[in-house]
DRENPA-3360 file (N, C-alpha, C; in nm, 2 decimals, always signed):
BEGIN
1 = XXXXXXXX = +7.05/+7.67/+12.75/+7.19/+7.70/+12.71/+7.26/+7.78/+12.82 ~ +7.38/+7.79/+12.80/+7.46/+7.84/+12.94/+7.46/+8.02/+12.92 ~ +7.47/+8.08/+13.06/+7.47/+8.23/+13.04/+7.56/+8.29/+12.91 ~ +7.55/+8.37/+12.86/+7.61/+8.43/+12.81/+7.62/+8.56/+12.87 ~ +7.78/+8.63/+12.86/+7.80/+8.77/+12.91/+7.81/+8.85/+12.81 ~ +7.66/+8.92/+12.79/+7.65/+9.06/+12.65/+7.76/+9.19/+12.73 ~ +7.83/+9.26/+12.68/+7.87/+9.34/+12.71/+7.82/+9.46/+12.65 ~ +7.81/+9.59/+12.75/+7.77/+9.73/+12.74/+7.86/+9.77/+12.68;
9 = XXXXXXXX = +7.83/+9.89/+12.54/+7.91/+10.00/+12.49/+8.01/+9.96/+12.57 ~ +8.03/+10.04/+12.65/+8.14/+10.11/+12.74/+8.25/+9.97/+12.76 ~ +8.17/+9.87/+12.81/+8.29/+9.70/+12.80/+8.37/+9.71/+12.64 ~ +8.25/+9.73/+12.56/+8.34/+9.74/+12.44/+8.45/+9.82/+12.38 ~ +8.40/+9.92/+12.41/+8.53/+10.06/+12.40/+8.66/+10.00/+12.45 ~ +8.66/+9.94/+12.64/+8.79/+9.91/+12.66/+8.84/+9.74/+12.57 ~ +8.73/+9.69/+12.58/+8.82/+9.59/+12.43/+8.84/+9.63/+12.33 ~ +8.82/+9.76/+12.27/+8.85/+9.80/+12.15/+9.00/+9.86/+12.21;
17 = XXXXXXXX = +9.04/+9.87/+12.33/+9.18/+9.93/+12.32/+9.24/+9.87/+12.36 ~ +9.25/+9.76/+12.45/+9.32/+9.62/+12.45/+9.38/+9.55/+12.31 ~ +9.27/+9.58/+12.24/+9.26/+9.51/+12.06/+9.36/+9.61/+12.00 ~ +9.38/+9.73/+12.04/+9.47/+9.79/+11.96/+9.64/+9.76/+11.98 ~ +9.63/+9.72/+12.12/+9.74/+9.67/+12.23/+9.76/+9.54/+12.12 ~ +9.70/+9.45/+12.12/+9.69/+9.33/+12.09/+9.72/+9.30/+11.93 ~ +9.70/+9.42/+11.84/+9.73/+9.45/+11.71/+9.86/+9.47/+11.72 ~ +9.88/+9.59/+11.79/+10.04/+9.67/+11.79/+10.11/+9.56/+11.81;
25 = XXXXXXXX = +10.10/+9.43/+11.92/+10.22/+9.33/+11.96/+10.23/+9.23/+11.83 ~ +10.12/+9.20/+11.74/+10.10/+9.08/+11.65/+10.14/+9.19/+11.55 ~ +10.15/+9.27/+11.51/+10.16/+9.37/+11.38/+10.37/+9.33/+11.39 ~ +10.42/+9.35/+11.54/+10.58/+9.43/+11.55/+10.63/+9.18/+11.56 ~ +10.51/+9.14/+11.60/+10.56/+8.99/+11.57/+10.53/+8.92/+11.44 ~ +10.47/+8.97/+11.38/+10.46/+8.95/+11.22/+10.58/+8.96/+11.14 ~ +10.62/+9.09/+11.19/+10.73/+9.14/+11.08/+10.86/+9.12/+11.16 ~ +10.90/+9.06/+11.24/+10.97/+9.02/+11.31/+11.07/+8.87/+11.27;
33 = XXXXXXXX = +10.92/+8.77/+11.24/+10.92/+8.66/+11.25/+11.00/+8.64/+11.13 ~ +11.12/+8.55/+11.12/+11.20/+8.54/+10.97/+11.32/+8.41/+11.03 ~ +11.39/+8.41/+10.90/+11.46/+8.29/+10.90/+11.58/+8.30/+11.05 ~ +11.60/+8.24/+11.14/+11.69/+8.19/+11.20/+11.61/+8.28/+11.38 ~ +11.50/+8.37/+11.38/+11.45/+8.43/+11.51/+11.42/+8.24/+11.60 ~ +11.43/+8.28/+11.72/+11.37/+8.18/+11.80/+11.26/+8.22/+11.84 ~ +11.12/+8.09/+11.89/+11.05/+8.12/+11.91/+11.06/+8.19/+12.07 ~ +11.11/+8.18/+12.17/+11.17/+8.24/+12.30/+11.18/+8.39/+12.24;
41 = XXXXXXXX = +11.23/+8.43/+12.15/+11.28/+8.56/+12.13/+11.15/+8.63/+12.13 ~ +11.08/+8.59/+12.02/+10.94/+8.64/+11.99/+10.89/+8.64/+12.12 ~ +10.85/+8.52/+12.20/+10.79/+8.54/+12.28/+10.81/+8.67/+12.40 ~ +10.97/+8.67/+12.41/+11.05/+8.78/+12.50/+10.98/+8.94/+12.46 ~ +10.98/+8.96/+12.34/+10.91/+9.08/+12.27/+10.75/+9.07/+12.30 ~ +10.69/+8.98/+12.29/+10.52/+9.02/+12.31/+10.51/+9.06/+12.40 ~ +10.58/+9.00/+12.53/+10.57/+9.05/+12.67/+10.64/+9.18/+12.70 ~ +10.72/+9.22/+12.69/+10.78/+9.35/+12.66/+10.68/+9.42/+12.64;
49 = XXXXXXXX = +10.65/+9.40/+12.52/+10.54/+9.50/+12.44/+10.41/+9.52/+12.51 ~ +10.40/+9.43/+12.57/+10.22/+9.42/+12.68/+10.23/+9.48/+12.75 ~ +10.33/+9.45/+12.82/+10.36/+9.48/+12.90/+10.38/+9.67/+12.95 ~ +10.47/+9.69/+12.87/+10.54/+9.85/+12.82/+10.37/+9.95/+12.79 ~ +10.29/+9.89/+12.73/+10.14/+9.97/+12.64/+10.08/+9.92/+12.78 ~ +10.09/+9.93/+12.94/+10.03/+9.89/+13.03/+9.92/+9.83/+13.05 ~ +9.94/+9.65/+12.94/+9.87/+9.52/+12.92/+9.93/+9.43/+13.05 ~ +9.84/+9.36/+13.04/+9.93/+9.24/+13.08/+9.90/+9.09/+13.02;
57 = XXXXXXXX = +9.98/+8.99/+12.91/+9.96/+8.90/+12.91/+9.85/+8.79/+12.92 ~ +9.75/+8.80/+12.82/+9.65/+8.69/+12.90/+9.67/+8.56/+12.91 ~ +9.82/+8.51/+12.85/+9.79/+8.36/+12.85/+9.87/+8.34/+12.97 ~ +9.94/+8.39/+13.04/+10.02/+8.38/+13.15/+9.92/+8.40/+13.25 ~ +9.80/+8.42/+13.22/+9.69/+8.44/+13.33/+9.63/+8.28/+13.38 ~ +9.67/+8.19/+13.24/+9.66/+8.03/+13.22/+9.67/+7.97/+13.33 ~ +9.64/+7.91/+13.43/+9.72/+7.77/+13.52/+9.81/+7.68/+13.49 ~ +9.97/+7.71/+13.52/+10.03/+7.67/+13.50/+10.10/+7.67/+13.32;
65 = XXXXXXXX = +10.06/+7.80/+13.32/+10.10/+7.83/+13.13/+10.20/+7.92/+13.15 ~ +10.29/+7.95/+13.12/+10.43/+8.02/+13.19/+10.45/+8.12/+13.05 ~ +10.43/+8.11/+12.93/+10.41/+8.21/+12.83/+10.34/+8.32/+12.80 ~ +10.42/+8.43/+12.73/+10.29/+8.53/+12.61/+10.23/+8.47/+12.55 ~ +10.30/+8.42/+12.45/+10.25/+8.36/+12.32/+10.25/+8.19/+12.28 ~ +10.18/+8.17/+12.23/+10.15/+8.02/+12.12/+10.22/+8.02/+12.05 ~ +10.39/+7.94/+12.02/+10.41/+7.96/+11.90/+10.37/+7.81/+11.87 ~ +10.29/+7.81/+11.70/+10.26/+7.65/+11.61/+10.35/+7.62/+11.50;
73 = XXXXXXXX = +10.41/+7.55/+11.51/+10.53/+7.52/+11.39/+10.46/+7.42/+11.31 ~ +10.47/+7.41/+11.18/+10.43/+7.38/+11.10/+10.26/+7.24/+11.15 ~ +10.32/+7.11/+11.22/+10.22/+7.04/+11.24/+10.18/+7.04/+11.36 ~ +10.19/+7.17/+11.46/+10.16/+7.17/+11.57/+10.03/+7.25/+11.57 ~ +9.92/+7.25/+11.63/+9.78/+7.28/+11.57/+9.78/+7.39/+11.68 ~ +9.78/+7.33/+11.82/+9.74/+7.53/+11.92/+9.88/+7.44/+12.05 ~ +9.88/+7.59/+12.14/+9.98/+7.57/+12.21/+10.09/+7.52/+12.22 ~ +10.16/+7.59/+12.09/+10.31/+7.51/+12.08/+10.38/+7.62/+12.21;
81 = XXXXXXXX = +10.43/+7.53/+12.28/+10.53/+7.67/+12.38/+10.61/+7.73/+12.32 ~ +10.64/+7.84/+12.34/+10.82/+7.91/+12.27/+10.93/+7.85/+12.32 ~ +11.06/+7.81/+12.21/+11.15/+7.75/+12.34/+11.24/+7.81/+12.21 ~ +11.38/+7.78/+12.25/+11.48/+7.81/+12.13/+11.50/+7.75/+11.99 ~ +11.35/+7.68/+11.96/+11.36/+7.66/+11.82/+11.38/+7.78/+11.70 ~ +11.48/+7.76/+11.59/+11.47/+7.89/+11.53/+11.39/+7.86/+11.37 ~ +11.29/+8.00/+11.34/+11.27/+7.92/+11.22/+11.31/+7.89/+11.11 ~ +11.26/+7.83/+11.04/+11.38/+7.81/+10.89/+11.28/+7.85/+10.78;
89 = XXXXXXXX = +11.34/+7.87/+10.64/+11.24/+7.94/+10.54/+11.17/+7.80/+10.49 ~ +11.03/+7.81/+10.49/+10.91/+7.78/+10.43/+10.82/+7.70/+10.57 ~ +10.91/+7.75/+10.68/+10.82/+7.68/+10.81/+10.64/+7.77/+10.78 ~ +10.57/+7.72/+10.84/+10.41/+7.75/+10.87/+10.45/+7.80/+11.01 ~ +10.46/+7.91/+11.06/+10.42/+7.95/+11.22/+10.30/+8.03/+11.22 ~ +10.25/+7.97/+11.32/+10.12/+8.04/+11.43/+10.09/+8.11/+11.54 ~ +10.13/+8.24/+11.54/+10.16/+8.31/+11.64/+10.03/+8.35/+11.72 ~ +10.02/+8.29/+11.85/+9.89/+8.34/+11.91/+9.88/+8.40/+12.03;
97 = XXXXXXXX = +9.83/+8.52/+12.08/+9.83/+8.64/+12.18/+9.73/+8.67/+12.19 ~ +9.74/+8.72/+12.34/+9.61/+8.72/+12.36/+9.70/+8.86/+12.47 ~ +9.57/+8.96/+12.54/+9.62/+9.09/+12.61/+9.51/+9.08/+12.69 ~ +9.54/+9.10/+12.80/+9.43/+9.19/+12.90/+9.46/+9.33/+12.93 ~ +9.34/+9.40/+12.95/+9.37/+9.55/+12.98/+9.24/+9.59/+13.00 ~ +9.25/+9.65/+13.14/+9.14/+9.72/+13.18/+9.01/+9.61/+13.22 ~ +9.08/+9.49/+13.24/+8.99/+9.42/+13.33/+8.91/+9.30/+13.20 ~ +8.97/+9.31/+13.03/+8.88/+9.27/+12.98/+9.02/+9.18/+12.88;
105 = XXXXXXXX = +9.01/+9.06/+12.83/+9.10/+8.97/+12.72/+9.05/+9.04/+12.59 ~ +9.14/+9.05/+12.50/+9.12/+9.01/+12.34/+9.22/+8.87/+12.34 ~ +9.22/+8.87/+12.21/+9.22/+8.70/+12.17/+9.31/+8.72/+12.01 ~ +9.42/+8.64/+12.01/+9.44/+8.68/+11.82/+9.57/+8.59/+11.75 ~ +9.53/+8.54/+11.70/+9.63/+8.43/+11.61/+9.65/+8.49/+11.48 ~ +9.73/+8.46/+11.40/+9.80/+8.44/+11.22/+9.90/+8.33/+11.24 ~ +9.86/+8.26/+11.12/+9.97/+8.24/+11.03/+10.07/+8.22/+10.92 ~ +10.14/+8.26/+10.90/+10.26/+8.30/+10.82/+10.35/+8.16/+10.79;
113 = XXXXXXXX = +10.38/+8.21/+10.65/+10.52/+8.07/+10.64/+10.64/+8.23/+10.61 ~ +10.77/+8.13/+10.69/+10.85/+8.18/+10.70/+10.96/+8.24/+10.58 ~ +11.01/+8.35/+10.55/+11.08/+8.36/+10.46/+11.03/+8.38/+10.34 ~ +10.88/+8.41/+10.28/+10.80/+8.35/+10.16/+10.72/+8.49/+10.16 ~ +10.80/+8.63/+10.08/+10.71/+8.73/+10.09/+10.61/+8.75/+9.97 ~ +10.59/+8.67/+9.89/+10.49/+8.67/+9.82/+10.40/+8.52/+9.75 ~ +10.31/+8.50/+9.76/+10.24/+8.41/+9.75/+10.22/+8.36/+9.61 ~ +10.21/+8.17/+9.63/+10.20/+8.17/+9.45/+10.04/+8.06/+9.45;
121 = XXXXXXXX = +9.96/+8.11/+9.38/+9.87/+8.03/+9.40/+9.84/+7.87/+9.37 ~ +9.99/+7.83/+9.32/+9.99/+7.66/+9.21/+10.06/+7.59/+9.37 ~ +10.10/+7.67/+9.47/+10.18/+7.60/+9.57/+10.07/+7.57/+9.68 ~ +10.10/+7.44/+9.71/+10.00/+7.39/+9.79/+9.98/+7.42/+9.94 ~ +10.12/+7.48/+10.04/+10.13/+7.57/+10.14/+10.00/+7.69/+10.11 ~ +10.09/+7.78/+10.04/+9.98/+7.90/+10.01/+9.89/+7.93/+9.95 ~ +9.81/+7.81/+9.93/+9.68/+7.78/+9.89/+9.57/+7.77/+10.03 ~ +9.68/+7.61/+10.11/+9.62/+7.61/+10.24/+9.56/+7.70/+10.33;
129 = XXXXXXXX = +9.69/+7.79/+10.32/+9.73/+7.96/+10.46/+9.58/+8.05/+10.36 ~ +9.60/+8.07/+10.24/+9.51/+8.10/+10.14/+9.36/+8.09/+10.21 ~ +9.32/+8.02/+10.21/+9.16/+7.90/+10.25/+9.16/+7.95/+10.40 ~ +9.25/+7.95/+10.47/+9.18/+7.96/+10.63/+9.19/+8.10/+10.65 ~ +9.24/+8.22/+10.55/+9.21/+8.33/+10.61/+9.08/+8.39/+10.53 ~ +9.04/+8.33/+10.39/+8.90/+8.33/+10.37/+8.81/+8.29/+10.40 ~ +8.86/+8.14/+10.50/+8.71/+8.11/+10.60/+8.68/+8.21/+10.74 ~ +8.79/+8.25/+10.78/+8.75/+8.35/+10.85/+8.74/+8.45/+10.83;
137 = XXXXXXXX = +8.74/+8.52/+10.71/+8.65/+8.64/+10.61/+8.51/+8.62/+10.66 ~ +8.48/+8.49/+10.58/+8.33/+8.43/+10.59/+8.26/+8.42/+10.71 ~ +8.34/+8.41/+10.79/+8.27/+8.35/+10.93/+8.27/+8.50/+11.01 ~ +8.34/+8.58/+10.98/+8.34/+8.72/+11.02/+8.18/+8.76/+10.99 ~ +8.18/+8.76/+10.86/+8.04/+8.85/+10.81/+7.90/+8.81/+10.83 ~ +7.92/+8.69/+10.89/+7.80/+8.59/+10.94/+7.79/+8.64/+11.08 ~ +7.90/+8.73/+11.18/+7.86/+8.73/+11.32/+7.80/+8.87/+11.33 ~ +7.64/+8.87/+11.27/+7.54/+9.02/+11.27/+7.38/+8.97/+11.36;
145 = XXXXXXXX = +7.39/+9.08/+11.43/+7.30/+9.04/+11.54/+7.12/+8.98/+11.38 ~ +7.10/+8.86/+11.48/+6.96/+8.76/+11.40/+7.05/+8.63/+11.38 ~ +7.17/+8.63/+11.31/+7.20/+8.53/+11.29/+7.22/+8.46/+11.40 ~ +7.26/+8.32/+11.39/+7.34/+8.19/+11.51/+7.44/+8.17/+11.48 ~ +7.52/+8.14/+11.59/+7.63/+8.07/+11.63/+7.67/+8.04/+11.44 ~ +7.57/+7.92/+11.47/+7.61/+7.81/+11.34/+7.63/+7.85/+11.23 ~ +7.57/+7.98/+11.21/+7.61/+8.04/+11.09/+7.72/+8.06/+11.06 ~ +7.82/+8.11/+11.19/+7.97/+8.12/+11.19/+8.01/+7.98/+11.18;
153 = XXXXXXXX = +8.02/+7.88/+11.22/+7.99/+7.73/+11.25/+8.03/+7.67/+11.04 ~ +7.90/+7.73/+11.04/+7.90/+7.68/+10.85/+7.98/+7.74/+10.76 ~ +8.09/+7.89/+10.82/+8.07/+7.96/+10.73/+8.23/+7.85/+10.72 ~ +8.29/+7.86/+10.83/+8.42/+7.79/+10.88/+8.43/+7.68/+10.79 ~ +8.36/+7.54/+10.83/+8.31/+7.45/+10.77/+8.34/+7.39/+10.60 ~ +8.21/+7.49/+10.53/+8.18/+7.49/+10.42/+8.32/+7.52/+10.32 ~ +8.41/+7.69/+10.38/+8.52/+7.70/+10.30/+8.67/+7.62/+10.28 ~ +8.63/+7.57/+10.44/+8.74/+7.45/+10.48/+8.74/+7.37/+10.38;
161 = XXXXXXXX = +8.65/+7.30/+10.37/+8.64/+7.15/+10.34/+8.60/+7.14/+10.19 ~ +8.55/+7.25/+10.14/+8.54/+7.28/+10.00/+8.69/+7.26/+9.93 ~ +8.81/+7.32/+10.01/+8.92/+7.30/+9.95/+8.99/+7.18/+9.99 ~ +8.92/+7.07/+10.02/+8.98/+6.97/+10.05/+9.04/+6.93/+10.24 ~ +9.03/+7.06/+10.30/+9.13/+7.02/+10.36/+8.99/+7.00/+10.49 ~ +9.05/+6.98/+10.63/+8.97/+6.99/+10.74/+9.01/+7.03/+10.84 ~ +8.87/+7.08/+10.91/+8.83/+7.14/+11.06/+8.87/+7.04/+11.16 ~ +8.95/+7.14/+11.25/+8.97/+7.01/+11.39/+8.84/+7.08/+11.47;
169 = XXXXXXXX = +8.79/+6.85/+11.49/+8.69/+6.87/+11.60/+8.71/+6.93/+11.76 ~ +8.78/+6.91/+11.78/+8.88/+6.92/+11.88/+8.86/+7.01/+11.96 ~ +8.89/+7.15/+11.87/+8.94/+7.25/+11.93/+8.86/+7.36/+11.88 ~ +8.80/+7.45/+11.95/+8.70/+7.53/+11.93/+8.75/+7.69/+11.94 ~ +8.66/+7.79/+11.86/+8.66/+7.93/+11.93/+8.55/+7.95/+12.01 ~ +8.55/+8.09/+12.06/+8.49/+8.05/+12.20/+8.47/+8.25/+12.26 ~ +8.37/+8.28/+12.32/+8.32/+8.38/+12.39/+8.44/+8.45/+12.49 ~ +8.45/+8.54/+12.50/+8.57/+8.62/+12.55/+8.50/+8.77/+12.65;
177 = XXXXXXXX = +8.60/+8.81/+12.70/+8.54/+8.90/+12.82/+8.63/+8.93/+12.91 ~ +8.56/+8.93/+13.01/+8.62/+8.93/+13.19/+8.73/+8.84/+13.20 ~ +8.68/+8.70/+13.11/+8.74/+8.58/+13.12/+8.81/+8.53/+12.97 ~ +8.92/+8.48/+12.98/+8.97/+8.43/+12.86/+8.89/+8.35/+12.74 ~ +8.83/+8.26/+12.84/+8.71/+8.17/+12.76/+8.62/+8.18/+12.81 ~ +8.49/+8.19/+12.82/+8.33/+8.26/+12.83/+8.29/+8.17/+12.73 ~ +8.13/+8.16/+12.81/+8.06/+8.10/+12.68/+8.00/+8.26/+12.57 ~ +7.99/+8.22/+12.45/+7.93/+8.08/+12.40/+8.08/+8.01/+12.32;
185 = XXXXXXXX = +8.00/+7.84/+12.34/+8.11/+7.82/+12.21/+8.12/+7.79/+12.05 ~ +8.23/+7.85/+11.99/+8.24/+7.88/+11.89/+8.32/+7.78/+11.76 ~ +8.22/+7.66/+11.76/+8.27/+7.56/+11.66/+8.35/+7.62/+11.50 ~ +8.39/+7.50/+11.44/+8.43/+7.58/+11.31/+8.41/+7.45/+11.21 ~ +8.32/+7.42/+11.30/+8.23/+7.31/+11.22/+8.05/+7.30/+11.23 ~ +7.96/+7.25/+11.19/+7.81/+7.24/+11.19/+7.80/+7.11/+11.27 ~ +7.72/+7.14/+11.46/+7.74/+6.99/+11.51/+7.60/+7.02/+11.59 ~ +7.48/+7.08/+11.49/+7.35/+7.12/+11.57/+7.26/+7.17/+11.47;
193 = XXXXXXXX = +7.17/+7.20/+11.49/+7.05/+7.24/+11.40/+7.07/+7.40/+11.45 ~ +7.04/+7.49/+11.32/+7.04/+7.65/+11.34/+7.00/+7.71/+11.45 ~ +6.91/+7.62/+11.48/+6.80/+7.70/+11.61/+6.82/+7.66/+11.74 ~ +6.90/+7.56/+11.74/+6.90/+7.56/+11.87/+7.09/+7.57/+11.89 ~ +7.14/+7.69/+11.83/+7.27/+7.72/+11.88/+7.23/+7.87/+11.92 ~ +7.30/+7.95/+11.98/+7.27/+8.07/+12.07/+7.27/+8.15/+11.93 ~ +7.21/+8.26/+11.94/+7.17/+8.36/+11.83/+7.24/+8.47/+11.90 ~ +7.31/+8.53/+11.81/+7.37/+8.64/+11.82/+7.33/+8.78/+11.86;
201 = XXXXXXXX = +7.32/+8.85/+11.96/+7.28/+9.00/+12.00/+7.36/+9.08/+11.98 ~ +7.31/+9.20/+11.99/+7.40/+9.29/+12.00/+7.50/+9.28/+12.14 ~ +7.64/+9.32/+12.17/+7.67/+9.30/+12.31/+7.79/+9.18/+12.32 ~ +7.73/+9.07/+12.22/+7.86/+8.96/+12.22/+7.98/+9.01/+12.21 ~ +8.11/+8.95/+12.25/+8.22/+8.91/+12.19/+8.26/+8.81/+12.21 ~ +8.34/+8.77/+12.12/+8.40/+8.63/+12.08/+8.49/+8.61/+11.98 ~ +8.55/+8.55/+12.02/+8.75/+8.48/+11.97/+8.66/+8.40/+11.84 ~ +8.67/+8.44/+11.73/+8.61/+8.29/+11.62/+8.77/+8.24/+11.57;
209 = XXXXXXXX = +8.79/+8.13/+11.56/+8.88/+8.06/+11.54/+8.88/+7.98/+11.41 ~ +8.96/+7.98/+11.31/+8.97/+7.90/+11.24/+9.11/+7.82/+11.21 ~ +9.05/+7.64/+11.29/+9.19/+7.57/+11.35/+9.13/+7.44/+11.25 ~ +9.27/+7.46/+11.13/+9.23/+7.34/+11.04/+9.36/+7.28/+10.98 ~ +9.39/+7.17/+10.93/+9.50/+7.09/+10.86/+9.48/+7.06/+10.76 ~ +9.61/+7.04/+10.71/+9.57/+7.01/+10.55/+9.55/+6.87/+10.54 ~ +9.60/+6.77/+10.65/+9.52/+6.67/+10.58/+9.44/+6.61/+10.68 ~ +9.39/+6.53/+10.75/+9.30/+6.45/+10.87/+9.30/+6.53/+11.00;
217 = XXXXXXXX = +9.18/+6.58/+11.01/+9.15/+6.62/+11.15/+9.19/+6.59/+11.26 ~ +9.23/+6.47/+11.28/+9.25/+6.42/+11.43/+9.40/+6.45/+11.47 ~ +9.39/+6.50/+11.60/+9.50/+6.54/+11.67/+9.55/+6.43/+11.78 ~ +9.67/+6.51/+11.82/+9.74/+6.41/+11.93/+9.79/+6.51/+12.01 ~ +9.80/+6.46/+12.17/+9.88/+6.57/+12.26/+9.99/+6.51/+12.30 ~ +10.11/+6.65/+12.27/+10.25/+6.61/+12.32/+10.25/+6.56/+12.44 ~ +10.23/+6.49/+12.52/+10.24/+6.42/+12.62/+10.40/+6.43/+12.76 ~ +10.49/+6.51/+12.67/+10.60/+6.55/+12.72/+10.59/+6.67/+12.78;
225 = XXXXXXXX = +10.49/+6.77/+12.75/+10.51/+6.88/+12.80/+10.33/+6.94/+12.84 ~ +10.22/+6.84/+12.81/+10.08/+6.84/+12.85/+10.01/+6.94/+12.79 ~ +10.08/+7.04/+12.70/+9.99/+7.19/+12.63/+10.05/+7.14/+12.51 ~ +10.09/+7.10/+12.43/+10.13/+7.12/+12.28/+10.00/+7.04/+12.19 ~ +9.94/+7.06/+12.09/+9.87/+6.95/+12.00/+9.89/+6.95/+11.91 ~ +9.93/+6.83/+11.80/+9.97/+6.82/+11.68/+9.89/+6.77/+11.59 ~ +9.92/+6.77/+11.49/+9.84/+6.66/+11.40/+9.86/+6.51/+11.36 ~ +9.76/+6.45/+11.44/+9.82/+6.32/+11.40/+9.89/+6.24/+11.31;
233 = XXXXXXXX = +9.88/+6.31/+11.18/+9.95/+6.23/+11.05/+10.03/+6.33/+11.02 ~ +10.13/+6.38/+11.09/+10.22/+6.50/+11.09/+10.20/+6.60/+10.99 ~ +10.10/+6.62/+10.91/+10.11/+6.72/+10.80/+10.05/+6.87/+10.88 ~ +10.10/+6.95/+10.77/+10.07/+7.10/+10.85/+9.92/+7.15/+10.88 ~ +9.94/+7.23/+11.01/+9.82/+7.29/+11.01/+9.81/+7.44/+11.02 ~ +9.71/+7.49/+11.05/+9.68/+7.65/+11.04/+9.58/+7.69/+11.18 ~ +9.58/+7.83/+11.18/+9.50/+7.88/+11.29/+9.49/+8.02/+11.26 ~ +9.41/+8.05/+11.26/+9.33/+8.19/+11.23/+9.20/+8.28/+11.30;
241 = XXXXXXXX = +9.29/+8.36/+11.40/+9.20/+8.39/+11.54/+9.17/+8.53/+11.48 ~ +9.02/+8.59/+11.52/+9.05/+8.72/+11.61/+8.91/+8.78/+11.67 ~ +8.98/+8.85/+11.76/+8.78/+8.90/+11.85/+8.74/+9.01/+11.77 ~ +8.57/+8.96/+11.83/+8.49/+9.11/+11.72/+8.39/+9.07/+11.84 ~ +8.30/+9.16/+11.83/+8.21/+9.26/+11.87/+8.11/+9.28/+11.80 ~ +7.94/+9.22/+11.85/+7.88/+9.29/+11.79/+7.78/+9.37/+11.81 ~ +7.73/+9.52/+11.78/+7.64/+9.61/+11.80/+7.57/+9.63/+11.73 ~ +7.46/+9.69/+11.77/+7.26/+9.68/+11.67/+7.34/+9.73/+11.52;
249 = XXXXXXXX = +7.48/+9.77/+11.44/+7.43/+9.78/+11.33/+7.56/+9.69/+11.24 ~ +7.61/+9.54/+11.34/+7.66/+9.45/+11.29/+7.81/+9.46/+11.35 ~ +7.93/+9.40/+11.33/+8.02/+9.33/+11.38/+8.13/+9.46/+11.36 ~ +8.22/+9.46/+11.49/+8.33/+9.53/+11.48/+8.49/+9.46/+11.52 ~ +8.55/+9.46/+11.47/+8.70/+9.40/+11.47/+8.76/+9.46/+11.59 ~ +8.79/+9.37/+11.65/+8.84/+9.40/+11.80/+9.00/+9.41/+11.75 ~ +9.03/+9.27/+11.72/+9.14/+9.28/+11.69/+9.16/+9.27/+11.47 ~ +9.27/+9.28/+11.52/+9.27/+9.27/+11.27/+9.31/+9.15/+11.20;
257 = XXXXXXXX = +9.31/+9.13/+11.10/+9.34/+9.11/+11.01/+9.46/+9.13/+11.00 ~ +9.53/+9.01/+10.90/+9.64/+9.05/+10.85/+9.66/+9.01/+10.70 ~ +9.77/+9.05/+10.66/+9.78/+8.97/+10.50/+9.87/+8.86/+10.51 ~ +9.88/+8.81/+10.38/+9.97/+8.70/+10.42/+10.10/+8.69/+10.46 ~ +10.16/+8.77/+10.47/+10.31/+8.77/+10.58/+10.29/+8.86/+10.66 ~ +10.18/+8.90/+10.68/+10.18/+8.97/+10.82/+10.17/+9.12/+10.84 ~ +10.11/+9.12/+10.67/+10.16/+9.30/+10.62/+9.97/+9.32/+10.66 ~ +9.97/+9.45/+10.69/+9.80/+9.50/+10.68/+9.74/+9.53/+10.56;
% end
């Protein structure tokens, strides 16, 4: 298996304050995000904000990625660019940020439908948005030093697909650090036997991702602009990021949680 980079206490302290950086900008774009904002605008504010809390931007650290943030409109799966689309009420957006500070990335997505501050559970949107922030509940509590990879892998998986909908093969979460993406990587699907995926230590961190659509897995890349991916049968998708940490007495939240519009 490929190196993995365990990080010492002390690596993790400064991701725990990067993660706070990285809260504070997704906490002030949460409640931001509403009927007629462009996604430019939003993006204009993350970087302000990184910037100002003396961050800087991890996805601008990209090759050739000129953004803060990811915005995903409704069937756009990961790296929608910001441009002056504005949203409209009952869009799906995917806001995703990422901070460097002090030499180390956090990692962090939500998403929200627009204009829709309380949830109904007979509606098939917020059922969907529903399911992918419970698979990453699940997949959270599975990353404690003994367990595997795959355990996060099944936990993704199992809650997905239980509700009908599906995991893109595609596109993975993934080890985080020094480096944006680090091994190990972090499926959100089962593509191995338990034992032979990397077992969890104390020392990890990692981005667990949960990147799923409500109806057919398979994606397509915008080809106009070489970063955007959609869903091939245009129906909506979701994405549910965030980094944790884990030490001898189980997993710490680098970055948070949110509720369903973005409230804590």
């Amino acid at each position: 298996m490929p190196a993995i980079n365990l990080k010492t206490d002390k690596e993790i302290e400064i991701m725990k304050e990067g993660g706070l950086i990285l809260n504070q900008v997704m906490e002030r774009l949460l409640k931001t995000v509403d009927v007629g904002i462009s996604m430019l605008e939003l993006d204009n504010i993350a970087e302000k904000e990184i910037i100002k809390k003396g961050a800087k931007p991890s996805f601008k650290m990209v090759p050739g990625y000129k953004w803060t943030i990811c915005a995903c409109i409704n069937d756009v799966v990961v790296h929608g660019i910001p441009d002056n689309y504005q949203a409209k009420k009952g869009d799906v957006v995917g806001l995703d940020s990422g901070v460097y500070y002090r030499g180390f990335h956090t990692d962090c997505s939500w998403s929200v439908r627009v204009g829709k501050k309380s949830t109904d559970k007979n509606d098939e949107i917020d059922r969907f948005l529903a399911v992918g922030r419970q698979a990453l509940d699940k997949a959270i509590n599975q990353a404690h030093p003994g367990n595997y990879i795959f355990d996060i892998s099944r936990a993704i998986q199992t809650t997905v697909e239980k509700e009908g909908y599906s995991v893109v093969r595609s596109l993975i979460g993934h080890g985080i650090g020094k480096n944006l993406h680090e091994e190990p990587e972090i499926p959100g699907f089962v593509q191995s036997i338990r034992e032979n995926t990397p077992i969890i230590k104390p020392g990890l961190t990692i981005a667990i991702e949960v990147i799923y659509n409500l109806g057919s897995p398979d994606v397509i890349l915008n080809k106009g602009n070489g970063w955007t991916i959609q869903t091939k049968d245009g129906k909506i998708s979701g994405l549910f990021e965030t980094t944790v940490a884990v030490n001898a007495h189980g997993v710490i939240l680098l970055t948070k949680k949110y509720g369903p519009s973005g409230d804590n």
